[in-house]
MIDO-110684 format. One record per residue (C-alpha): residue in three letters; x, y, z. Coordinates in Angstrom, 3 decimals. Each point is the difference from the previous one (the first is absolute). Example, Ala and Ser with C-alpha at 12.3 -4.5 7.8 and 13.67 -1.06 7.14 Angstrom:
ATOM  residuo         x         y         z
ATOM      Ala    12.300    -4.500     7.800
ATOM      Ser     1.370     3.440    -0.660
This chain:
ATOM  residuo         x         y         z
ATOM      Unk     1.204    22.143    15.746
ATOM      Unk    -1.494     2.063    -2.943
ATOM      Unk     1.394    -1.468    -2.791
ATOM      Unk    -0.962    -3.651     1.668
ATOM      Unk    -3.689     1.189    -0.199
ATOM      Unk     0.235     1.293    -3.676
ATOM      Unk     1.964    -3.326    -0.667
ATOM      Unk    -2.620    -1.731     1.640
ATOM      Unk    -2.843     1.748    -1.405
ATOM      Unk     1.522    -0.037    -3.383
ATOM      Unk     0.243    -4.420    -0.254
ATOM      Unk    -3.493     0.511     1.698
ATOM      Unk    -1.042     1.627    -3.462
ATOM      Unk     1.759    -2.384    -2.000
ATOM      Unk    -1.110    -3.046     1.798
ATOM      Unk    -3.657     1.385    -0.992
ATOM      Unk     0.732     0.979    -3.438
ATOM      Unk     1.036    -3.660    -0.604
ATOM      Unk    -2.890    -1.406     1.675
ATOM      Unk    -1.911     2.269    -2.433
ATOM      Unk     1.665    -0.907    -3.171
ATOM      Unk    -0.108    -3.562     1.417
ATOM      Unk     3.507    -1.018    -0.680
ATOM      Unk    -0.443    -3.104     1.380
ATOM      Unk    -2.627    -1.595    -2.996
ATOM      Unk     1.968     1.604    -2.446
ATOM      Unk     3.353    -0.607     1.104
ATOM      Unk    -0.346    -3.133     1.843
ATOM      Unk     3.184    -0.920     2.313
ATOM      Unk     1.772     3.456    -0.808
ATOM      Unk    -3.117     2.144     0.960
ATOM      Unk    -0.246    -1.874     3.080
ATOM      Unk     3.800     0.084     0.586
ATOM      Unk    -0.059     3.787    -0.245
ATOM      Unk    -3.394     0.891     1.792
ATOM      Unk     2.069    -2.479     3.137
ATOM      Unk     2.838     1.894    -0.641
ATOM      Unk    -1.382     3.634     0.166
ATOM      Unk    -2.099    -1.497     3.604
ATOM      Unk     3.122    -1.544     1.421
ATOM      Unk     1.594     3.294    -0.728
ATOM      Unk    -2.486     1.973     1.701
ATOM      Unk    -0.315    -2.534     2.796
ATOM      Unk     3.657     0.453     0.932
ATOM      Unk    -0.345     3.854    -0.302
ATOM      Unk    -2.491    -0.100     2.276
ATOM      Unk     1.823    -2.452     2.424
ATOM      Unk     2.579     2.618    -0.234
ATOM      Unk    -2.191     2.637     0.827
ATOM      Unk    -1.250    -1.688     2.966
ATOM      Unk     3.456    -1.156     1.562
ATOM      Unk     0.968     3.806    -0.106
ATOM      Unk    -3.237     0.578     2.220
ATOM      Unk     0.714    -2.730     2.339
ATOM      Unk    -3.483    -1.637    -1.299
ATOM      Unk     1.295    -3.852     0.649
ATOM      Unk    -3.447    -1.504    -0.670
ATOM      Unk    -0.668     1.912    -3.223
ATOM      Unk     3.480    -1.260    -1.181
ATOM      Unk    -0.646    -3.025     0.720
ATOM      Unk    -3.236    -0.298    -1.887
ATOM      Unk     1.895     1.975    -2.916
ATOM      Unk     2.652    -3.029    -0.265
ATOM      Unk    -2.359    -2.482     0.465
ATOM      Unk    -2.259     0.771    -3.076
ATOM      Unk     3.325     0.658    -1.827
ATOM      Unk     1.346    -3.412     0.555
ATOM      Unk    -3.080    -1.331    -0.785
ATOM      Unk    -0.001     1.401    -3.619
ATOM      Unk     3.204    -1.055    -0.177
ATOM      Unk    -0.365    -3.499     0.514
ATOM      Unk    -3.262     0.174    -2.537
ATOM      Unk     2.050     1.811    -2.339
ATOM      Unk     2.507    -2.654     0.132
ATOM      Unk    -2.432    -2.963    -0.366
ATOM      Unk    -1.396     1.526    -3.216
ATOM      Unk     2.680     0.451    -1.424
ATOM      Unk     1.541    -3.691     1.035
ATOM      Unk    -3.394    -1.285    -1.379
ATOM      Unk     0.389     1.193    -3.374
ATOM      Unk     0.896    -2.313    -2.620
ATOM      Unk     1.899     1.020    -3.459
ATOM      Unk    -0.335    -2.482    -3.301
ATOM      Unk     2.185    -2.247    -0.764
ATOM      Unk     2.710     1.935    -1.839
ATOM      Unk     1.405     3.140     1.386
ATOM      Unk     0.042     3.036    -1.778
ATOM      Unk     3.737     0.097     0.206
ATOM      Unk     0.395    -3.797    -1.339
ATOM      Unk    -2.133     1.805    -3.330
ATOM      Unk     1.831     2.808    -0.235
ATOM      Unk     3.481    -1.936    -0.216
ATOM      Unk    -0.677    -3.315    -2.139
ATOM      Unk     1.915     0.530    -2.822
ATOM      Unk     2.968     1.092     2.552
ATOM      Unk     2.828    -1.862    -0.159
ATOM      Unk    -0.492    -0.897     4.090
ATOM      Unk    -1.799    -3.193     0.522
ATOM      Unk    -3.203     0.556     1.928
ATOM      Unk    -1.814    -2.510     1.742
ATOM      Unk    -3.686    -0.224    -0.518
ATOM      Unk    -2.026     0.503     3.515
ATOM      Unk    -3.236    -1.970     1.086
ATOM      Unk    -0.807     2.326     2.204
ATOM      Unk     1.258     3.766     1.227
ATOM      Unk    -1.414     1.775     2.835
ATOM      Unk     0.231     3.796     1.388
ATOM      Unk     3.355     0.147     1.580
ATOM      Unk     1.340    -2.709    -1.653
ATOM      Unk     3.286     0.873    -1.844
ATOM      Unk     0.801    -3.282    -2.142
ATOM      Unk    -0.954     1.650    -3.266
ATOM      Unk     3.307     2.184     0.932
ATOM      Unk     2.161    -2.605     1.231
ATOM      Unk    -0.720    -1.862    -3.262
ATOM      Unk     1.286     2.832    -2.267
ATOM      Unk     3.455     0.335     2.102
ATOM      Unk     0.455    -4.093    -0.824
């Protein structure tokens, strides 16, 4: 149960020290993705913590804010849009492989890769 604490305690610290460097202006998507990350973390910890000591409400509560940041975690990063030309369709036009030019490429979308295996 110790080393849960000190865990816990420890992604408490972090969480703050990226609130304080304010990871999410600076960063945009990827300070938010790993300020979610480092709370979902902590949430689950302390979901853990609370199914040892047969606290069923406090688990609960745990999972339900961690799904939650889940599911706003995924909608940011769904909503994000990337220009017109992948980075990998750059990196590769004088390659032999034909690429296809993209309109449009979103988070999660892997036809920039399926393009370079054509």
């Amino acid at each position: 149960m110790q080393s849960s604490e000190n865990t816990t305690n420890d992604l408490m610290m972090l969480l703050k020290a990226c609130e304080k460097a304010q990871l999410d202006r600076r960063l945009n998507l990827l300070g938010v993705g790993v300020q979610k990350e480092i709370n979902i973390l902590s949430l689950l910890l302390k979901a853990r913590e609370a199914v040892t000591n047969y606290a069923f409400q406090d688990t609960c509560i745990a999972l339900f804010i961690c799904k939650q940041d889940l599911t706003e975690w995924k909608r940011l990063c769904q909503a994000q849009d990337f220009p017109k030309e992948c980075s990998l369709e750059r990196q590769f036009r004088n390659h032999p492989l034909e690429v296809r030019k993209l309109e449009k490429v979103q988070l999660g979308d892997f036809r920039c890769l399926e393009a370079l295996r054509k």
